[in-house]
Each structure stands twice: as C-alpha cells, then as structure tokens.
C-alpha positions as CSV (number, residue, x, y, z in Angstrom):
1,X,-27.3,6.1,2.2
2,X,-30.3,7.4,0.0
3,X,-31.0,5.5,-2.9
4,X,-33.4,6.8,-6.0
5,X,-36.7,4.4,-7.2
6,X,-34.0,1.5,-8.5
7,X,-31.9,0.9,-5.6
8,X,-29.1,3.2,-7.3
9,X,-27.1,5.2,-4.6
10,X,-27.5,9.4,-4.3
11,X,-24.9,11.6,-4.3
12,X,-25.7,14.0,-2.2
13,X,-23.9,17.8,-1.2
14,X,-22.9,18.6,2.1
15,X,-21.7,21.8,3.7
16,X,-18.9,21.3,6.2
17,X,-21.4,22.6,8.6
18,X,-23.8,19.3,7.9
19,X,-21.1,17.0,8.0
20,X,-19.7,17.7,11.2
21,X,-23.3,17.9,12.5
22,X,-23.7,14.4,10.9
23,X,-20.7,13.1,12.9
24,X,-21.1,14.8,16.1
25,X,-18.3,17.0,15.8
26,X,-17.3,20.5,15.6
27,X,-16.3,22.1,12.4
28,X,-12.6,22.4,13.7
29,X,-12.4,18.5,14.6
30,X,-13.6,17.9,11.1
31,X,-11.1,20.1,9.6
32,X,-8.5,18.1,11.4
33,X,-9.9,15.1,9.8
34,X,-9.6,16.4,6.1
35,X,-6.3,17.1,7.0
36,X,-5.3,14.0,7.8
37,X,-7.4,12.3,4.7
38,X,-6.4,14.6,1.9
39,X,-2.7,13.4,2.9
40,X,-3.3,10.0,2.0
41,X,-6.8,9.0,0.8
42,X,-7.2,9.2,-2.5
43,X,-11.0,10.4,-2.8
44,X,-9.8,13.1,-0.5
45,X,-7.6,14.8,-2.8
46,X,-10.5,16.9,-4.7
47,X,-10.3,18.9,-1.7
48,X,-6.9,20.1,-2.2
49,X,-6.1,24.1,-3.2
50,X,-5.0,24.3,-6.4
51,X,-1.3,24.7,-5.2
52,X,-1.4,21.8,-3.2
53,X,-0.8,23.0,0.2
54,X,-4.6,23.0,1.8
55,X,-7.9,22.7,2.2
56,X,-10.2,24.3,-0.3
57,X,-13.4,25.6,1.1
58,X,-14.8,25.7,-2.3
59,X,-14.8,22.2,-2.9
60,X,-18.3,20.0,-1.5
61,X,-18.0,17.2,0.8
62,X,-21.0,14.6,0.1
63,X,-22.9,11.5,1.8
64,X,-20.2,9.3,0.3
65,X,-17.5,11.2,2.1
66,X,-19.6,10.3,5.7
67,X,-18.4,6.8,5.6
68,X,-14.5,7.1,5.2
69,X,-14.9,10.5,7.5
70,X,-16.7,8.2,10.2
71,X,-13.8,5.3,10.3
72,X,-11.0,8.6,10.5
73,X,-13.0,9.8,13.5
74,X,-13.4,6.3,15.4
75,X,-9.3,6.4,15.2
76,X,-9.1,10.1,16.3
77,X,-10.5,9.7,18.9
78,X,-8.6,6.2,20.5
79,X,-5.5,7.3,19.0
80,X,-5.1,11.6,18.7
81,X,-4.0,13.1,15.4
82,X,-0.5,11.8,15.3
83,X,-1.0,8.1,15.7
84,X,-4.3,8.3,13.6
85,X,-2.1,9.7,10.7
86,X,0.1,6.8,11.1
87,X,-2.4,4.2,11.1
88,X,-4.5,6.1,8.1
89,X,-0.6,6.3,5.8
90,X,-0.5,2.4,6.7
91,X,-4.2,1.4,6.2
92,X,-4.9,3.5,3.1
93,X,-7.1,0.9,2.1
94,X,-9.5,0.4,5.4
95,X,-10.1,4.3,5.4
96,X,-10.6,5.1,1.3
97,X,-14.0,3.6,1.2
C-alpha cells in the first residue's frame, strides 16, 4: 500500500493490464475474477455496465482492489471457478475487503 507524508493510504489507478501483472495472472484469469466478484462483493459493483449484465472496460481497478482480488485468486486456484463462486456467495465478508 502507498501512503502520502501522514500515514494516509493512496488511491491509486490500475489498468487491467497492471493488475493482472500485479497478481501474476493473465488478463483472461483476471477477467474471470471480476466476474465472480462483481456477482457478490459489493466494492465490485462499480464495475458493472450500465445495464447490469457485464463488465465495463471503462471503469478503473485501483491498489485497493489488489487485496480482495488476491484472496479471489488464492481460492481459484484450490477450488476452480465454480466452487470459488460458492465460497465467495457464502464468505462475502472474507473477500470484500
């Protein structure tokens, strides 16, 4: 995390690109992960279309994202997609950091 001169937290803009770079993924694992997060986490859901039904490439991911988006991955990849989404609809809690 990258704090300013008093200790106060940065928010900082990521491209989708630098993310998955970040977390040592490809872009297309990462869009798997946003998937599964804008389903049920709610600082996720910025990333919605308008009409609901996707992913909107318009809308920045940022350092605070890294966090919740490292604890989806760690489940990916000991559970697969289907079990993490399970875990992530009964955990909401554990993953919306």
């Amino acid at each position: 995390m990258i704090h300013d001169l008093e200790g106060n937290s940065i928010e900082i803009v990521l491209t989708r690109k630098q993310v998955a770079e970040e977390l040592g993924i490809t872009t297309n694992v990462l869009f798997i992960l946003l998937a599964i997060a804008i389903l049920y986490l709610p600082r996720f859901q910025r990333l919605k279309t308008k009409n609901g039904d996707g992913i909107s490439r318009k809308r920045p991911l940022t350092n605070w994202d890294l966090d919740s988006l490292r604890r989806l991955l760690h489940t990916y990849k000991i559970h697969g997609k289907i079990q993490t989404r399970v875990l992530v609809s009964q955990n909401i809690d554990y993953y919306n950091i």
